[in-house]
Structures are given as C-alpha cells and as structure tokens.
Phi, psi and omega in degrees: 000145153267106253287306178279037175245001198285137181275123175266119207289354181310322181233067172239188175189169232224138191226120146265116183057030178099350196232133187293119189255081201326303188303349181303150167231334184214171174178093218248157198192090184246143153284084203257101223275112138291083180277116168281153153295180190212102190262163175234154175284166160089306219236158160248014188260129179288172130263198171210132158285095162292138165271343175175159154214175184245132151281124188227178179160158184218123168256146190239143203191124163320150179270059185242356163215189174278336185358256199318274201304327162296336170287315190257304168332275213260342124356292211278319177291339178263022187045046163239141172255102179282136168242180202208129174286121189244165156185134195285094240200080164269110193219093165305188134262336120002311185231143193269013164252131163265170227223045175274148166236150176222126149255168196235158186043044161270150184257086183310140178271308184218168183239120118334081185289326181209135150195116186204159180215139173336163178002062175218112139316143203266126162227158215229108156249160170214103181298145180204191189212168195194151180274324179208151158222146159265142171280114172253352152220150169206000000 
C-alpha cells in the first residue's frame, strides 16, 4: 500500500442542508449491525444473524456560529424533530478518489445551547442518528 493514498482528514467537509459547515473539523458516520444468535446443532458456539441496522454519527464543529441552534432550537421548542440531510466529502490530494456519503433523515439526538470554558476553545460534538444513505463517490 501506499502511504499517501491513506486519506487525511485535514481535507474533508461537510454540507448540512446544502450548506457548507465551515466550522466542521470531524465527522464519523457509522452502521451499526443488530445480530441474533443463532443456535446450532453439533457446536456450542452460536453464530449470528444480523437482523436490522442503525445508522449513527457525530459532527464535531467549532462554537463560531449558531448553526444547530438556528436549524434546530426553536423546531425543538415547538416539539418537532426535524431531519436533514448531511454529506460527508473526503477528497485528498494525494489520492485520486474522493469518499462522498450523503444520509438522509438525520435526527440530531441533542442540542447544545451553551458550553464553553475560560482559554478553551468552544467545540461542539452533536450526535444524530440517519434513516438512509448514498455512496455518491468512492
């Protein structure tokens, strides 16, 4: 393998609803596989069945604008759960494929109205959960 095709995350980014979220720094975007055993005869060792999956994920983002709270915040007071569309954009230079995903129906799990500390930068993680996704390059 070659060392400079390893994708650096310095150049990815991020679109919430279409709109570039400058301040993103990180952003994990996972499947998470539900398995039943499975028993069998002859062994005592189960297998496993998946059974369902979950989509999950976290944006990590500077406290340099209101974004989540203007998207989300006043939705949330009036008891609507909005969903959103994110994509994900790893494109090195290094390596000549870039790595977009875009989900759909994502839900932020909480909003974060305030958190900040004397000489610390304000970072934000916002946790979600997503209904579907597309590969759109890889």
């Amino acid at each position: 393998m070659d060392a400079a095709l390893v994708r650096s995350g310095t150049w990815g980014q991020l679109w919430l609803d279409g709109e570039l979220v400058a301040e993103c720094y990180g952003c994990q975007i996972k499947l998470n596989k539900t398995k039943e055993d499975v028993a069998r005869c002859r062994t005592l060792v189960a297998g496993k069945k998946m059974t369902a999956i979950a989509g999950t994920g976290t944006v990590r983002i500077y406290n340099a604008t209101s974004r989540l709270i203007r998207a989300e915040g006043q939705a949330l007071k009036n008891g609507q759960d909005l969903r959103h569309t994110l994509i994900s954009n790893l494109e090195d230079p290094d390596n000549p494929n870039n790595q977009r995903i875009s989900v759909t129906g994502v839900s932020f799990d909480d909003l974060t109205l305030a958190d900040w500390e004397a000489a610390r930068l304000g970072q934000i993680e916002a946790p979600f959960t997503f209904e579907d996704f597309d590969i759109l390059d890889s």
